[in-house]
Structures are given as structure tokens and as C-alpha cells.
N, C-alpha and C positions, 0 to 999 in steps of 0.2 A: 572617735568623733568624725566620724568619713559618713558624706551625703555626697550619691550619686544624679548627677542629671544629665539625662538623655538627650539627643541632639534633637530627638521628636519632643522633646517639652520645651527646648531652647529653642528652637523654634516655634511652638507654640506661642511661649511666654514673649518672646523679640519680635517676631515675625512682621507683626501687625505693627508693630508702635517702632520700631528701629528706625525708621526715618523719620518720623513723628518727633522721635528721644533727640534727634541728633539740631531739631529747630526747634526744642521748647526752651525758654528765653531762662529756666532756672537753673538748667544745666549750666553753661560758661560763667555765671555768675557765681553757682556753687563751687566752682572750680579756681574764680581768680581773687584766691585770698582774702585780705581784707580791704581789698578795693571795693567803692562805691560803686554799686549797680546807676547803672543810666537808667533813669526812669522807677515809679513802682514794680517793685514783683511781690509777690506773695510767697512765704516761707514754703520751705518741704515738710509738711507737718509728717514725722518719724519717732514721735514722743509719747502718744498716749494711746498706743494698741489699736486706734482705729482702721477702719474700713474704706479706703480711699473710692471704692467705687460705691458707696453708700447705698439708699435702700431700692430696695427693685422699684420694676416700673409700676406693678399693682399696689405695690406700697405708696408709692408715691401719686399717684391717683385717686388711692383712698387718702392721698393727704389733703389735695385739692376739695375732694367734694366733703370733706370732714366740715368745711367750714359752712356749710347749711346748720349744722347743730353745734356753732360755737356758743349761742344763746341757753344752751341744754348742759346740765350737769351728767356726767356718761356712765350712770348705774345701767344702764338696759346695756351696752356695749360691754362695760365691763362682765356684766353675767355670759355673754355672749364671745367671749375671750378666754373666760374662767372654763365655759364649757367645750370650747375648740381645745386648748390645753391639755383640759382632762383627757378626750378622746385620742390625743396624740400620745399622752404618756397611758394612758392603760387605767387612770385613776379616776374617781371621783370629783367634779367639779367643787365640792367643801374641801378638796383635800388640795387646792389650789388658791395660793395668795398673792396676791398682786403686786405691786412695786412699782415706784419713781426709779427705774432703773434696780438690778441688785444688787447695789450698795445699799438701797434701802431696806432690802429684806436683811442685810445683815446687821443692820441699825436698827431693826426690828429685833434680829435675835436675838442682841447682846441686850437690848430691854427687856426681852421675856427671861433672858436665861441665862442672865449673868447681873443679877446684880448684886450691891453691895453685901460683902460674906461671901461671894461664892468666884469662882476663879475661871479664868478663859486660857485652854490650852492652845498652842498656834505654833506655826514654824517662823523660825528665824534666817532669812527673808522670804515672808509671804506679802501679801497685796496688804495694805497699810490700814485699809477703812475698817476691817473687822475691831483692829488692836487700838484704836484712836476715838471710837464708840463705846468701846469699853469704860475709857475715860471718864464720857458723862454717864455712866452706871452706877460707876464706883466700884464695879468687881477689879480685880488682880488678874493681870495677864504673867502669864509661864509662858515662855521662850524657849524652842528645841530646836540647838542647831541643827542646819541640814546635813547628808551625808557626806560622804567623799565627792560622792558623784554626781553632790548638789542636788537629793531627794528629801524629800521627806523621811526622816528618821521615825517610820512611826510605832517600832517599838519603845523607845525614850517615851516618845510621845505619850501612847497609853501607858506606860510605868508611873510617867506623871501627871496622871488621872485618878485622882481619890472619893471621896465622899463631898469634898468640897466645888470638885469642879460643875459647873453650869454646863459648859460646852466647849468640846472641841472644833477647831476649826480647818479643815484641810483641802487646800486649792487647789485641785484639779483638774485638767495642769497647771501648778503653780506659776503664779506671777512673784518675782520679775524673772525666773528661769528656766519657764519652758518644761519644767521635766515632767515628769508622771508618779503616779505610784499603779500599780498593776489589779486588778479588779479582787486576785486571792489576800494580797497583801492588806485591801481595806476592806477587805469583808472579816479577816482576821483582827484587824485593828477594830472594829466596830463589835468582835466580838468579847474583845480583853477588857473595853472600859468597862465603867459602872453604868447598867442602865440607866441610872439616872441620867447621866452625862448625854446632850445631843449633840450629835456628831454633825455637824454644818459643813457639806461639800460643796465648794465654790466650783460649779461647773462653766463658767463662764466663756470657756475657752474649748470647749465639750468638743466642736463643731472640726475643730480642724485636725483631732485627732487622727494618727491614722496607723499607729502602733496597734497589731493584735492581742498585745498582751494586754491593754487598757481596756478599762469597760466602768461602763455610767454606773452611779449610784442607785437611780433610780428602780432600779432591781432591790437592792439590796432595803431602800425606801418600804418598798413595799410587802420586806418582810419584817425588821425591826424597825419598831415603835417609837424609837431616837433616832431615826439617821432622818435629814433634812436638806432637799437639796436646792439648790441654789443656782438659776439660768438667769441668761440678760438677752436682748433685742441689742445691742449695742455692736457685738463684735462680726458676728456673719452675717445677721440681717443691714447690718451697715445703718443702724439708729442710735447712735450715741448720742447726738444731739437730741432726740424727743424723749430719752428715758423711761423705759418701760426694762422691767423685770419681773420675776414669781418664782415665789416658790412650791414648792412639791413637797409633802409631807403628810402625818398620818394628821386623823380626821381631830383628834383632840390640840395635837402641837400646832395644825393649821390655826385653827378657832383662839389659842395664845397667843399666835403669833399674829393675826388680822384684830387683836386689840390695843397691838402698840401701832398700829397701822392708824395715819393720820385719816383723815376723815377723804375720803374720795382726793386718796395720790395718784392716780392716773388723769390721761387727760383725750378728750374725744377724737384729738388728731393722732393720738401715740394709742388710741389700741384700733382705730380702725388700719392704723399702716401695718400693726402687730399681725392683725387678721389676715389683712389683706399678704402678709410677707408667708403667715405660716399656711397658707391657702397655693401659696405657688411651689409646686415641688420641685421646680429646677433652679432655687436660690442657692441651698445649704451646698448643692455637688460642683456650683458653677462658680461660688464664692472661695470654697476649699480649693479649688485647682488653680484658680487665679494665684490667689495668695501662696497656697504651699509651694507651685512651682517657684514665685518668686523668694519666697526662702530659700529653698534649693539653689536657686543660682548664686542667693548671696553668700550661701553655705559652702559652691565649690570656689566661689573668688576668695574667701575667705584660707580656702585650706592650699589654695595657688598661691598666697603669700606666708603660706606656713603660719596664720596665725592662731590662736586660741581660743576656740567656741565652746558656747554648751547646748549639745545638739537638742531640737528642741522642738514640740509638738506643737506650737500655738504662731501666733502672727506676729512675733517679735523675737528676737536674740539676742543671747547675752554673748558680748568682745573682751577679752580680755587685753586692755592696755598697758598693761606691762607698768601701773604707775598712775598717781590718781585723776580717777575718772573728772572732778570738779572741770580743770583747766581745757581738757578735750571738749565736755560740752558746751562751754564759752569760747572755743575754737571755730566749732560747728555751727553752732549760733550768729559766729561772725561770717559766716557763707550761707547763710541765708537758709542752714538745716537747722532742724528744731529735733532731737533726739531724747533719749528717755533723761528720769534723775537719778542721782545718785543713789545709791543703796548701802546705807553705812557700812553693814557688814559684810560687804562685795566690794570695797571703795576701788577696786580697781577695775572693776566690769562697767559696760557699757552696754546698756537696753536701747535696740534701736529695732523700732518697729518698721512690717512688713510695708512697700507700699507700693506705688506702680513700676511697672519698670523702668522707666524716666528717673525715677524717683531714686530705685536702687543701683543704678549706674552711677547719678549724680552721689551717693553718701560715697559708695565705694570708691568715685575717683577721690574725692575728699578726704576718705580713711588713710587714703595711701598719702596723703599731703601732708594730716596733721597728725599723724602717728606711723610713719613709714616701715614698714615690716622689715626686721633685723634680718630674719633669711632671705627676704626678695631685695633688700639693699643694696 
């Protein structure tokens, strides 16, 4: 569990904002308990994987002039997205579907491909929206604990995959812990189940990757007829607020999956910012460095107080508290940080997303307040 950072990235990541960090009004406040702030502040939002430095500048320009066409329903745009997409991934614009964010393509899948009679295989803890959509299906969700080493166990996984399963579900890299599964490992897995069975890979987190053993689905998409992949605008492009997602898929599972698909789920300002984001090529490298440097650094303060992480490939990390996590994020809460939830079967880990560096100075003095490290004591 060892993450190294350079004095050239600690620079990088401080350099600019260190005197910045040392006058933003949320720092001392984050820091003095559960004393009353003088005046409003605005929380450290550290809770919900976002993108603190939100969507580029062209995004946000095509947000502005989107509103000439808010009297217009945005089929021409949408086709116009569906085919930048395709070009991007290698694929056919039919073999691309849209989404209010992709939570909705997976609230689309579990209606094409899970419903009542037929069962949803998933990890136990994986991201919540897959298994809670299943719900209103009425298919059976199977639960496969994760490894030791807090992966995906996906031999279990496909052992329990039958005739009856709909689809598997496998997050890449998984939420709420960061890990991986390795590009042989799920091409293996995608070879064990039952074709019938679609394999739904939540790539959501694709962007910040940056282990060489990992590798996108969307290869393996485009050779088996079941595997479906799953992207969002929310986490690198920094658009969580305008919800845009799609999926990737063969031309038949596409054309299923855009029938459970509500009637024009997108909307004129979330696919022209979409266009306008995947048109700049210096978001994805300029967003990844921001943010993973700042992981790293939280990753060596973290290993400087000897405490317990699980090292991790996306914008957020899981703490080990030593003890349950409930009272820590009502701790945090009371300093004005806003941190992940609990995760029943982790109750003692703590999801705290990536965020400015102001931001990760202020939780980390705070870590050490409400949970003080037994070796740095």
C-alpha cells in the first residue's frame, strides 16, 4: 500500500495554491472542532467523487450559448454526440446510447436484462444504483464478496453465473474502493459466463486510471456480443451536475437498451457541454494530473501517520478507522467536511473524495483530530 510523490508533483500540486490554502476562510474552520464558524461558509464537498474544478472552459461556453436552443428539443445534437462518440471509440453511431448521466444506462440495463425470473450478478461492495434498480425489475440480485485485496473476486463471480442470469455487473474501477480488475482477468471472466449473460462494465472512473495492467472494456465490446460498456461526463469532464452518460455496445443490445430509454433523456445544455468537453484534447490529461497528484499526496500523509488505505486508481479513497465509520462522518460534518457513506460491508472504511488541495490539507488536519493515528500519537 506504498504511493510515492515527487517533490516535482508536490510542487506542482502546492506550489500555486499554498498561500491561497493558508487564507481560504474553510480551512481554520475545518480545523476548530465543533465551534461555530463566524459568518456563512460553504462545506468541503469530499462525499460524492466529484470534480471540484468542474467542466472546461469550452464546455462551459457551450453552456452559455446552448441557451439560443432551449426552446428546441435536442434530437439533431443528440445525433451529433451519438456520432463524435462513435468516432472516438472506433464504433458505429447505432452502437451508441445516451443517458441522463450513467446511472441511467444502468437503470436501462437492469430493465432490458434483468427482469423478473432472471437474476443480476454484482460485487459486494460495488456502486449501489445497479443493485437498487434491479428492485423495480423484480430480477434477484447475487452478491460476491470482494477479495482480500478488496477486488473483484471474478472467478465466484462467473461460477455464479447460470442460465438464469440477465447480467453481470463489474465496476471498473470499482466504487466505493478504487481497485481494478486487469484487462486478461476480464476478458477471461467475459469468457466463462453464458453468452447469454451481459456483462455491464461501469467504466466511470476509466479516465484516471493509470496502472498498465488495466485496460477498457471497450476492446473486448467489440468483440463479444454481451459485454456493454458504461461511461459518464460527470467524473473527468467535471459534469455531474448536467448528467450526461452512454453507452457502448453491439448494434443489437444498443437498439434494447435505447427502448427502455425514456423519451429524449438528454438535454440541449448537457450534450452541447459533452461535445464541446470531448472536442478539447487537453481535459482528460490536465484533469488526471490535478486530481491523481492530489491523491498521492493524500496517500503519502496518510502512510506518514501509519494509517490504513486501499490504494487506489480513481478520485477517491477508502481509510481505514479502526472502528465504525457512522460517528467519524458526523464528526466531519460537524467541521464543515462533507465525506463519503457508509458502506455496510466496509463499516469501518471511510470514502473520502479527491478535491483541491486546500481541500485535502483541510480533511487531513481534521483526520488527525477526529481519528488520531495510534502510530503518529
Amino acid at each position: 500500500m506504498t504511493s510515492t510523490l515527487t517533490r516535482r508533483a508536490l510542487g506542482r500540486l502546492f506550489g500555486a495554491t499554498a498561500g491561497a490554502a493558508l487564507l481560504d476562510a474553510r480551512l481554520p474552520s475545518a480545523l476548530a472542532g465543533l465551534a461555530p464558524p463566524v459568518g456563512p461558509i460553504r462545506p468541503i464537498r469530499l462525499s460524492a467523487n466529484e470534480n471540484p474544478y468542474g467542466p472546461c472552459a469550452a464546455s462551459l461556453d457551450a453552456l452559455t450559448k446552448s441557451a439560443a436552443d432551449a426552446a428546441r428539443y435536442p434530437g439533431a445534437i443528440q445525433e451529433q454526440l451519438r456520432a463524435a462518440l462513435a468516432r472516438s471509440h472506433g464504433v458505429k453511431p447505432e452502437q451508441i446510447v445516451l443517458g441522463c448521466g450513467s446511472s441511467d444506462i444502468l437503470r436501462m440495463a437492469d430493465s432490458a436484462f434483468v427482469p423478473a425470473g432472471k437474476t443480476l450478478v454484482a460485487a459486494e461492495p460495488t456502486f449501489e444504483a445497479v443493485l437498487n434498480y434491479c428492485k423495480a425489475t423484480r430480477g434477484e440480485t447475487v452478491k460476491i464478496p470482494l477479495t482480500s485485496d478488496y477486488r473483484h473476486n471474478l472467478p465466484k463471480m462467473a461460477a455464479a453465473c447460470g442460465a438464469s442470469t440477465g447480467m453481470a455487473y463489474v465496476c471498473n474501477p470499482n466504487n466505493p474502493t478504487g481497485t481494478i480488475v486487469n484487462g486478461d482477468e476480464l476478458e477471461a471472466f467475459v469468457r466463462r459466463v453464458p453468452p447469454t449473460c451481459v456483462v455491464l462494465v461501469d467504466e466511470a472512473y476509466h479516465h484516471f486510471v493509470e496502472s498498465p495492467n488495466y485496460k477498457s472494456a471497450l476492446d473486448l465490446s467489440r468483440r463479444y456480443d454481451n459485454v456493454v460498456v458504461a461511461r459518464t461526463f460527470s467524473k473527468i469532464y467535471g459534469m455531474a451536475g448536467m448528467r450526461l452518460g452512454y453507452a457502448v455496445a453491439s448494434e443489437p443490445n444498443a437498439a434494447l437498451l435505447a427502448t427502455h430509454a425514456s423519451w429524449d433523456n438528454t438535454s440541449q445544455s448537457a450534450l452541447a457541454m459533452g461535445l464541446a468537453g470531448l472536442a478539447d484534447p487537453t481535459v482528460v490529461a490536465e484533469q488526471r494530473t490535478r486530481l491523481n497528484d492530489a491523491r498521492r499526496w493524500l496517500c503519502a500523509e496518510l502512510e506518514r501517520d501509519k494509517r490504513r488505505y486501499i490504494p487506489s486508481e480513481t478520485n477517491f479513497v477508502m481509510i481505514d478507522v479502526e472502528g465504525d465509520v457512522t460517528p467519524v462522518i458526523q464528526a466531519f460534518s460537524g467541521r464543515g467536511i462533507q465525506v463519503g457513506r457508509k458502506f455496510p460491508s466496509m463499516g469501518n472504511w471511510l470514502r473520502v473524495s479527491i478535491g483541491k488541495p486546500e481541500d485535502m490539507q483541510a480533511f487531513v488536519a481534521a483526520l488527525r483530530a477526529v481519528v488520531p493515528a495510534r502510530a503518529a500519537a
